[in-house]
C-alpha positions in Angstrom: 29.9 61.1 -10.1 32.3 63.3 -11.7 33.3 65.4 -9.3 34.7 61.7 -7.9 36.8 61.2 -11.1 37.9 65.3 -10.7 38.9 64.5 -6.9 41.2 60.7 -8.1 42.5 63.1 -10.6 43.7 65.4 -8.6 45.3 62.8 -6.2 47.1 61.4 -8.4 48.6 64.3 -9.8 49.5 65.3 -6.5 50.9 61.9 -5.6 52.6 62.0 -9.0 54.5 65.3 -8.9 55.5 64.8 -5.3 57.3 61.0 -6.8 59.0 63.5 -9.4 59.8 66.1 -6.5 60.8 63.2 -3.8 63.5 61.6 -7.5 64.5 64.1 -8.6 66.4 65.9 -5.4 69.4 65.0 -4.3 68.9 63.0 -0.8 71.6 64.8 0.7 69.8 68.6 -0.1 66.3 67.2 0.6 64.7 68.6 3.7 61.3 67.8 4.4 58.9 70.2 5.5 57.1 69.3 9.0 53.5 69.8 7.0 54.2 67.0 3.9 53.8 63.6 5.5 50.5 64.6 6.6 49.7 66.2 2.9 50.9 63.0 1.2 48.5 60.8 3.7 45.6 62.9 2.8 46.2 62.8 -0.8 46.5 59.1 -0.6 43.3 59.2 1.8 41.3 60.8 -0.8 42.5 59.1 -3.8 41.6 55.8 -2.2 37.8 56.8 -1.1 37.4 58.5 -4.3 38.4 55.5 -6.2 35.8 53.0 -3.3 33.2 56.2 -4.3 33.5 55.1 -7.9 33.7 51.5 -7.5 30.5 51.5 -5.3 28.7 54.3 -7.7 29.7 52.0 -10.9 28.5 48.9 -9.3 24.9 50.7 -8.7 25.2 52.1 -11.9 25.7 48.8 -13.9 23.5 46.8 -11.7 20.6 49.2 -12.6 21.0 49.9 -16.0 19.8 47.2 -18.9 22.3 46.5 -21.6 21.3 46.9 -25.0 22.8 44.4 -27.8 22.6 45.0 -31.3 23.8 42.5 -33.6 25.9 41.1 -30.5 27.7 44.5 -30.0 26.8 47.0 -26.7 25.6 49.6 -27.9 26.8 51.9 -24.9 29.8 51.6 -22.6 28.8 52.4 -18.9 30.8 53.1 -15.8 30.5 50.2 -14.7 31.4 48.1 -17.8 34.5 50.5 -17.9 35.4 49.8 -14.2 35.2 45.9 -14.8 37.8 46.2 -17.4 40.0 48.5 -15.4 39.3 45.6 -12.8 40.5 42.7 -15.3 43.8 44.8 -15.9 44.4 45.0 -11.8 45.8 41.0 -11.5 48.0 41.6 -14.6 49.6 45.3 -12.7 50.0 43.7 -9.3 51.8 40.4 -10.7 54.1 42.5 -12.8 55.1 44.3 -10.0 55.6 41.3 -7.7 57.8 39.9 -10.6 59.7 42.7 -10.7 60.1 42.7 -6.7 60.7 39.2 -7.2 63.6 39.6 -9.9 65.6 42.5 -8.7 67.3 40.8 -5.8 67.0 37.1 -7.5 68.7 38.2 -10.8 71.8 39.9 -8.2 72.2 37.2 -6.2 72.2 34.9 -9.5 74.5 37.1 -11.2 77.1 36.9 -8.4 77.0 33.0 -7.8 78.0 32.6 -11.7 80.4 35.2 -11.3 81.7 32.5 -8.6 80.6 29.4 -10.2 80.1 29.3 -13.4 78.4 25.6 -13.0 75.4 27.1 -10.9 73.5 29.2 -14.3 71.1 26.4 -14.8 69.7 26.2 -10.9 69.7 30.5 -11.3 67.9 30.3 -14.5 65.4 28.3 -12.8 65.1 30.3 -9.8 64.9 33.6 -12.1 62.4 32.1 -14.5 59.9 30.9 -11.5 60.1 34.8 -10.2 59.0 35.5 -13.8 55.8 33.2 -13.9 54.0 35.2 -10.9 53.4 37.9 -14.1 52.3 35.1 -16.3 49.9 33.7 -14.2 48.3 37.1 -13.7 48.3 37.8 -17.5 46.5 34.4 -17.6 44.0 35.7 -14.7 43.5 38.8 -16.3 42.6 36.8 -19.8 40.7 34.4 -18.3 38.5 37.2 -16.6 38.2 39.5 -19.8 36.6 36.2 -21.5 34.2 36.4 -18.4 32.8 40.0 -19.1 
């Protein structure tokens, strides 16, 4: 099971250094070797079945193992338990990043129609404020399925 968590780790860090490697050249200067697409597909390959390895080990893992409560406190915190809280935390990530998808190009295209007209802030603010309530109603999923654990 840990060799799992060694291999994510390891994909990440790869896929994390070659973010910072693909930002921080110039566009112009950056020539791409014929060997890293395919580097950068495995790495995501094997972060993505290492992370399904976990998922499936931690399921077995909590499904077979008896939780002990002492004065309404667990005693121990197992994979499992650990990867339902990493679970609770996934709507709350993927809604903030729709938001922020969702804001970028509202929040130009509001900023150049009060530029025009100056009359139209209230219809933007609207617009702007329902790309903002995706990440609210996954903070309220992500609550609603932490009170479930």
């Amino acid at each position: 099971m840990y060799w799992l968590v060694a291999l994510m780790s390891l994909a990440i860090a790869g896929l994390l250094l070659t973010g910072l490697y693909l930002e921080i050249r110039p566009r112009a200067t950056l020539r791409i070797p014929a060997w890293f697409k395919p580097a950068l597909g495995a790495q995501l390959v094997v972060f993505v079945g290492a992370q399904l390895g976990l998922l499936l080990l931690g399921v077995n893992e909590v499904m077979a193992e008896e939780t002990a409560e002492v004065a309404g406190t667990v005693s121990q915190m197992s994979t499992g338990m650990g990867l339902a809280i990493l679970g609770v935390g996934v709507p709350t990530g993927l809604s903030t990043i729709g938001a922020g998808i969702a804001v970028g190009p509202i929040g130009a295209a509001s900023l150049a129609a009060v530029m025009e007209r100056p009359e139209a802030l209230g219809r933007s603010l609207i617009f702007l404020g329902l790309a903002e309530g995706i990440a609210i109603y996954g903070l309220v999923m992500s609550i609603l399925l932490l009170n479930r654990l």
